[in-house]
N, C-alpha and C positions, 0 to 999 in steps of 0.2 A: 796830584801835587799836595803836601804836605805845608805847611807854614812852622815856620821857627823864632823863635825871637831867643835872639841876644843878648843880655846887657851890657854894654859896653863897661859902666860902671862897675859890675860883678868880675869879669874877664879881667880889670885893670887889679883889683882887690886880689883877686885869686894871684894872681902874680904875683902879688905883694907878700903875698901871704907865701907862696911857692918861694922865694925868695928868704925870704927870712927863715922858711924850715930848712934850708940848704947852710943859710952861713950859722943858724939854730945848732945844727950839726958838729960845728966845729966841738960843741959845750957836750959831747957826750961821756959815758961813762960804761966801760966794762960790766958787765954781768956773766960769768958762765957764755962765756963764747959770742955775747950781743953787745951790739952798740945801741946803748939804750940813750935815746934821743929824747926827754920832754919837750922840746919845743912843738914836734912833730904833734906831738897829739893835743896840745896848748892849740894852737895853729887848726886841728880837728875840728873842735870844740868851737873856736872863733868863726870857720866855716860854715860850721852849722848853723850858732847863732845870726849870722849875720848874711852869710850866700846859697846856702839850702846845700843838701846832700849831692847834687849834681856836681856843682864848683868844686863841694868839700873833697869828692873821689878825684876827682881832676886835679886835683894840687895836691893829693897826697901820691897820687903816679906821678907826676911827672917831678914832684920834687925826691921821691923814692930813684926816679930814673936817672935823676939829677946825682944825687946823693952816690950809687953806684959807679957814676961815670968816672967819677971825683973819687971815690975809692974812700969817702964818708960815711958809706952804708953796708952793708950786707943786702944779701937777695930776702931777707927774711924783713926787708924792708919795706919792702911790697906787701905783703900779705897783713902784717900789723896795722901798717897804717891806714891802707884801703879799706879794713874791715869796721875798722874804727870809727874813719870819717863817714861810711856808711849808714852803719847803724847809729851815732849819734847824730848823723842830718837828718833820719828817717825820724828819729823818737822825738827830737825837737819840731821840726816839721808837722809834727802829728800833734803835741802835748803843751810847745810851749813851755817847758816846765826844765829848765834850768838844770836843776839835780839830777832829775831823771835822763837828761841829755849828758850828762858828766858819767851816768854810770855805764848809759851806752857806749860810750868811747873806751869806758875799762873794758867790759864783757866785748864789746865787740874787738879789741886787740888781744887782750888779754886770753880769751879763750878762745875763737872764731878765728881772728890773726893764727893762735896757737895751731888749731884744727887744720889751717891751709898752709900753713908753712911744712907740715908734713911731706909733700906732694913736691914738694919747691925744693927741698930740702934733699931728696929721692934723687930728684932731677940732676940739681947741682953739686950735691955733696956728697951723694953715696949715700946705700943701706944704712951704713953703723952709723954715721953723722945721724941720719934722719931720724933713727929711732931714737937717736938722745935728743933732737931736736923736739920729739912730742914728748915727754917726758920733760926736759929741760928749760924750754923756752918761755912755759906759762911764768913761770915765778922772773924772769926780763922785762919779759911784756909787761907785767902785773907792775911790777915797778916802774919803768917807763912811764906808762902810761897815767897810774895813779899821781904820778911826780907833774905831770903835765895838764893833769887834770886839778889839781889843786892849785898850779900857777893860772890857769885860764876861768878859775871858779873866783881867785881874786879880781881878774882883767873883768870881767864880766861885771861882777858885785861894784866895783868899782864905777862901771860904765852907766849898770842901775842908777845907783845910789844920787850920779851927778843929771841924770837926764837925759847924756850922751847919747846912750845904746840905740834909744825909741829911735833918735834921730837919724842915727846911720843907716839904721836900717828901713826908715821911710825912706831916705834919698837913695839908698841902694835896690829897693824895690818900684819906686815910680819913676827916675831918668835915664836916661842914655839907652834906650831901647832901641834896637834896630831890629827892624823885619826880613828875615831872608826867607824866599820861597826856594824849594828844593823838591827834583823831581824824580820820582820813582821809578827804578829802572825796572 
């Protein structure tokens, strides 16, 4: 048997946050064949800081899956975001360190997103798409994401600056915990 915990509190956030990258979505902008979404990776970034890299992957699938169904996104919405919320919940999780958390969410959509959309790209769109897709996609990403990273680098500083942030994120790490046990087949 295995034990898990839950946060209720983090689960409820991440929806929130899944939620708002969806209707986030409506606000995109054309690049060379992407719909380049800041809120998504705003949303990243806020993940990190505030629900750890777990949540942050988890809301960036399902509001990517969201986003697709709804015919807001592309498939290459997958691969950006999740690479992103990724590595910027890992480097924050590790470092703490704000900037260095912001550049992980570039490098990790921007060129990592770029590296997997290749493969996704093959699947979906054919040879010729895909090879313009490695070639073409980083400078989307790059923008996207830098755009989202600058809006969540104010949300942040802002949250600092007032006292806010500490707090959120003590009530999002010490309540609403539920214990589930789960057993190994």
């Amino acid at each position: 048997m295995t034990k898990t915990k839950l946060n209720t509190k983090k689960i409820a956030v991440a929806a929130i946050f899944c939620a708002l990258t969806v209707v986030g979505s409506l606000f995109s902008f054309p690049v060379f064949g992407s719909k380049c979404a800041p809120v998504q990776h705003m949303v990243n970034i806020l993940c990190a800081v505030l629900l750890g890299p777990g949540y942050g992957i988890g809301a960036a699938f399902v509001a990517s899956l969201i986003r697709n169904f709804l015919g807001l996104g592309t498939f290459m919405a997958f691969p950006g975001s999740m690479f992103g919320a990724l590595l910027c919940g890992l480097v924050y999780s590790k470092t703490k360190n704000v900037l260095a958390t912001l550049l992980g969410e570039v490098f990790g959509t921007a060129v990592l997103g770029d590296l997997c959309a290749y493969p996704i790209a093959i699947l979906f769109m054919g040879q010729k798409s895909a090879d313009l897709v490695f070639y073409a996609y980083i400078i989307p990403f790059l923008i996207s994401t830098t755009a989202g990273a600058i809006i969540s680098a104010n949300v942040i500083y802002s949250l600092k600056k007032t006292n806010v942030l500490k707090g959120m994120q003590e009530s999002l790490s010490q309540e609403g915990e539920v214990k589930h046990v789960t057993e190994n087949a």
